[in-house]
C-alpha positions in Angstrom: -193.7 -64.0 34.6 -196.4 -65.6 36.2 -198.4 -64.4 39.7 -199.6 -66.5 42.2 -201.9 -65.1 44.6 -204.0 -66.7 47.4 -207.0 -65.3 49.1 -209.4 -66.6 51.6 -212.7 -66.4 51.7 -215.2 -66.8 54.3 -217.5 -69.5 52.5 -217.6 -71.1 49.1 -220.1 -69.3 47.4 -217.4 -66.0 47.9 -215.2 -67.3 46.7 -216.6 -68.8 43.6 -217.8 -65.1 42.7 -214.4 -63.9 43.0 -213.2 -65.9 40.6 -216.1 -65.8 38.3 -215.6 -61.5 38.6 -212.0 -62.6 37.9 -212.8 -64.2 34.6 -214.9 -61.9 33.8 -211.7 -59.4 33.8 -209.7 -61.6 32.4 -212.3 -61.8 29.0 -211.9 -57.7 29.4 -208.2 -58.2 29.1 -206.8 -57.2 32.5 -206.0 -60.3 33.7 -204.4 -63.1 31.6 -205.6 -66.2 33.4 -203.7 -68.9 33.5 -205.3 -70.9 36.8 -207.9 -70.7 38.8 -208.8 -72.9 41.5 -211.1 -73.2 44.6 -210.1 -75.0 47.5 -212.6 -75.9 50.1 -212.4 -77.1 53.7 -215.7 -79.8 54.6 -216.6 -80.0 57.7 -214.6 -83.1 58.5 -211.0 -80.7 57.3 -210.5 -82.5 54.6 -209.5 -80.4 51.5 -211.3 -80.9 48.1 -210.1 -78.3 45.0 -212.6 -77.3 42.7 -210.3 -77.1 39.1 -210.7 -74.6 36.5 -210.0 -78.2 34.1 -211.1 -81.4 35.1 -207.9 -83.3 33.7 -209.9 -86.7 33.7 -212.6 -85.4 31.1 -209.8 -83.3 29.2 -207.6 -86.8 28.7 -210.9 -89.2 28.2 -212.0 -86.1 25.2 -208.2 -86.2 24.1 -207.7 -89.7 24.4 -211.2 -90.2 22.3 -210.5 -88.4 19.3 -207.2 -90.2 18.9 -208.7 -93.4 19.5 -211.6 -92.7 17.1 -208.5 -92.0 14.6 -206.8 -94.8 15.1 -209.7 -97.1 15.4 -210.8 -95.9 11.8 -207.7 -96.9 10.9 -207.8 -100.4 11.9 -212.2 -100.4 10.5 -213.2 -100.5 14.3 -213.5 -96.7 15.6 -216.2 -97.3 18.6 -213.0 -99.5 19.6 -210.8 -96.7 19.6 -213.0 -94.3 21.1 -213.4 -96.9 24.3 -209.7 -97.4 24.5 -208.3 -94.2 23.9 -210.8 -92.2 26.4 -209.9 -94.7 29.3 -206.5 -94.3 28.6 -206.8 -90.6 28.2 -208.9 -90.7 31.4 -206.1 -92.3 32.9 -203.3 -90.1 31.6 -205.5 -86.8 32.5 -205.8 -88.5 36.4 -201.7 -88.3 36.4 -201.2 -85.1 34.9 -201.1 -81.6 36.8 -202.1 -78.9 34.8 -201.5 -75.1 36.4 -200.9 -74.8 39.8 -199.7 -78.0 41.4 -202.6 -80.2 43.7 -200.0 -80.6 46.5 -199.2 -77.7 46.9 -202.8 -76.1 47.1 -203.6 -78.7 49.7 -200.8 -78.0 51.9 -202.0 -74.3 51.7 -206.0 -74.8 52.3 -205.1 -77.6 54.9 -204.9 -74.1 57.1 -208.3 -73.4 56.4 -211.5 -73.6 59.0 -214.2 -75.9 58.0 -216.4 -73.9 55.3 -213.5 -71.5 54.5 -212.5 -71.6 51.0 -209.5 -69.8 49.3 -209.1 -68.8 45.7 -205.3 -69.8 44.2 -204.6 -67.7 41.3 -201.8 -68.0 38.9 -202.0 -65.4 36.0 -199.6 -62.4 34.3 -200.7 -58.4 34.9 -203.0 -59.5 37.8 -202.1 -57.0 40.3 -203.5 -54.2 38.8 -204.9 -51.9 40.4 -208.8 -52.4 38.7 -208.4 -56.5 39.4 -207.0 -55.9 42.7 -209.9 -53.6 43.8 -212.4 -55.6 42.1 -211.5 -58.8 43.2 -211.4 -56.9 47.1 -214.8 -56.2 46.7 -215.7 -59.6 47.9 -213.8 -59.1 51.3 -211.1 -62.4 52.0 -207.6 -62.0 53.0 -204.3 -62.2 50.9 -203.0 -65.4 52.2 -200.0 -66.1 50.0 -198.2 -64.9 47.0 -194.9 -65.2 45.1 -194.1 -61.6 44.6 -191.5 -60.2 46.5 -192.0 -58.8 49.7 -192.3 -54.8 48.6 -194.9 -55.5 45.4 -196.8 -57.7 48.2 -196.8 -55.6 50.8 -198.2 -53.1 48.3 -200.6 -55.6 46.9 -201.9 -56.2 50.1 -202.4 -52.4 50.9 -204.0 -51.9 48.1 -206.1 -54.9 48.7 -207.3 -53.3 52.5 -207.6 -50.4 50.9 -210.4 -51.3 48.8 -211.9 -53.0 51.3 -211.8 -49.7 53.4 -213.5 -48.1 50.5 -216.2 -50.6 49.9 -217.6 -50.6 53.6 -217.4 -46.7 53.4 -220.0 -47.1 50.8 
């Protein structure tokens, strides 16, 4: 089963070194990654996500090799390759890939201008080593789907580290 866990950060930059510390775990194999993303709050309080996967270049790449397929097919691939990346471009716009967009608006839409939080969805993420690494970088458990006793424990271990690393 899947984890989803949401921390905010103080600023952007935080939170963009969690989750670069988190994939770095992840290529160490304590964390099997399935999403990442950064959601911001401008200024203004409007709420921009910063994906893991642009799904507009992944449909326009998809989208191009078919078409290039196709069109070699039919004698005409720099046809193909036009249509089929706008139409992947266009299919990739519509698709949701890992966590859902709304849903990590409705979430961040709680942030302060300049906060950022970090949505992650992945298996074997509350360990103890990704927990502590990742509280390393200060934030605040905002949200998870664990049930209340693993996320009261997740968050006590998450203060707990915290603890340790300004003892240092």
């Amino acid at each position: 089963m899947s984890e989803l866990i949401v921390i905010g950060y103080d600023d952007v930059d935080t939170a963009e070194a969690a989750r670069k510390k988190l994939f770095e775990l992840s290529n160490d194999y304590y964390a099997d990654v399935g999403d990442a993303v950064i959601a911001v709050a401008d200024e203004n309080g409007k709420v921009h996500l910063r994906q893991m996967v642009n799904p507009w270049a992944l449909g326009a790449m998809s989208g191009s090799f078919w078409g290039l397929l196709i069109g070699a097919i039919f004698l005409n691939p720099l046809f193909g390759i036009v249509i089929g990346g706008a139409a992947g471009a266009a299919a990739g716009a519509l698709t949701d890939y890992g966590i859902r967009d709304d849903f990590m608006k409705d979430i961040a839409a709680t942030l302060a201008p300049g906060r950022a939080a970090l949505f992650m969805m992945a298996r074997n993420l509350t360990s103890d080593r990704v927990i502590t690494h990742l509280a390393d970088f200060g934030g605040t458990v905002l949200r998870t789907n664990l049930s209340s006793t693993d996320e009261a424990k997740l968050r006590e271990i998450f203060v707990q580290a915290q603890k340790l690393d300004h003892a240092a």
